[in-house]
C-alpha positions in Angstrom: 2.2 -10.1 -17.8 0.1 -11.2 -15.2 -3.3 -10.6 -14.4 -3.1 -8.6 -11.3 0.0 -6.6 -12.6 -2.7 -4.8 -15.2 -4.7 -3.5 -12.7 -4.1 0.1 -11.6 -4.5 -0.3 -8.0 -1.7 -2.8 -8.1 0.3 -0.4 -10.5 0.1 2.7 -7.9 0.7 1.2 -4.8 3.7 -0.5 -6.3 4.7 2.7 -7.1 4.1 3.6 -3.3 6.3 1.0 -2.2 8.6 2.0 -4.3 9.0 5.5 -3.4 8.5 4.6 0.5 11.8 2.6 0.0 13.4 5.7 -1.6 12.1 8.1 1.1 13.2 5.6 3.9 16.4 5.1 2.2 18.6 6.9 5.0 16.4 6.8 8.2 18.3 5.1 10.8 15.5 4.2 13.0 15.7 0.7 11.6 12.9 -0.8 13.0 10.8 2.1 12.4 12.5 1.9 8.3 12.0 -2.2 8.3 7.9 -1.7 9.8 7.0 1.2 7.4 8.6 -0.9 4.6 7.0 -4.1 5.6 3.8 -1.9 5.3 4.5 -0.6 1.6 5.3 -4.3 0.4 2.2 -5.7 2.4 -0.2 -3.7 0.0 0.5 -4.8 -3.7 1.6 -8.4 -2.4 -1.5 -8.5 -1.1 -3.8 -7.3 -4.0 -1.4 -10.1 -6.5 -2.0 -12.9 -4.1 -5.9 -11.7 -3.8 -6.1 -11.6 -7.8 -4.1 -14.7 -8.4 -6.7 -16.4 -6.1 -9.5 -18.7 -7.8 -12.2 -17.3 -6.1 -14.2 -13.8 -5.6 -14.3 -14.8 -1.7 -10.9 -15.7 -1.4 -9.7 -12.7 -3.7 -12.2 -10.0 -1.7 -10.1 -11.2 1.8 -6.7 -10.6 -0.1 -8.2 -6.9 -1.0 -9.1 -5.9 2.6 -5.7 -7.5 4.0 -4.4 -4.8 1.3 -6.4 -2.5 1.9 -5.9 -2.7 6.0 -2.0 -2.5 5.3 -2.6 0.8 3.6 -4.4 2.2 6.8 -1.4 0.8 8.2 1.0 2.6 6.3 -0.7 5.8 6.1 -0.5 6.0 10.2 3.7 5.2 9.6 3.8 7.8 6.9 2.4 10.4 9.4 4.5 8.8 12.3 6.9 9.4 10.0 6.2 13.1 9.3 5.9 13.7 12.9 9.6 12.1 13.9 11.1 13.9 11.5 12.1 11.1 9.3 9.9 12.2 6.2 9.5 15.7 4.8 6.0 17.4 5.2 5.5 17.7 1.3 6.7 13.9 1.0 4.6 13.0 3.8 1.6 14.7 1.9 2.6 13.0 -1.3 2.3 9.6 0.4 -0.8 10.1 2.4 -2.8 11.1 -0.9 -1.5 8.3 -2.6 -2.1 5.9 0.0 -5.9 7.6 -0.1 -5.7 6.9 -3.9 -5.3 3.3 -3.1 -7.3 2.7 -0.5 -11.0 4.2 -2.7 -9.6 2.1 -5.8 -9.6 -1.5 -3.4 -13.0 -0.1 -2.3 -14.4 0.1 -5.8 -12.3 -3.1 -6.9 -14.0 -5.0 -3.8 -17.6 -3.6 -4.8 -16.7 -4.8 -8.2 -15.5 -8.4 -7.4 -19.0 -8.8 -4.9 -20.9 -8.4 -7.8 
């Protein structure tokens, strides 16, 4: 196991990606589908390249491009709400766990500053 695969920001929002490929599954606005999953995958890709990186600075830019993609994909989740392509509750799902994600990078980007 890697190092970045124990942390649980990179744990939940590969979860998130996960379940925005699920909820996506049969939306036939493809580029709409290929942008909000571009999103999802942006976020933990982002945190493991951050964590694989050899330093704090380099590591702390990975976190915010992570944590920018999650701002990202919380404004396609509600996009996605409001077209009709994901159901309210989902939609609500989603947002909080993008929320989730985005006070953990927070807290992990306080952290690696020290």
């Amino acid at each position: 196991m890697m190092k970045f695969e124990k942390l649980v920001v990179w744990q939940v929002s590969f979860r998130l990606a996960e379940e925005v490929y699920a909820v996506t599954k049969s939306c036939r606005d493809y580029s709409f589908r290929d942008q909000i999953r571009r999103s999802a995958l942006s976020v933990p890709s982002n945190i493991a390249e951050g964590t694989e990186r050899g330093s704090d600075k380099d590591s702390i830019r990975f976190l915010y491009y992570a944590k920018g993609s999650t701002g990202e994909l919380l404004t396609q989740i509600k996009l996605g709400v409001r077209f009709g392509y994901i159901g309210q509750n989902k939609g609500n799902q989603l947002e909080s766990e993008c929320y989730q994600v985005s006070k953990m990078l927070v807290g992990l980007i306080k952290h690696r500053k020290i």
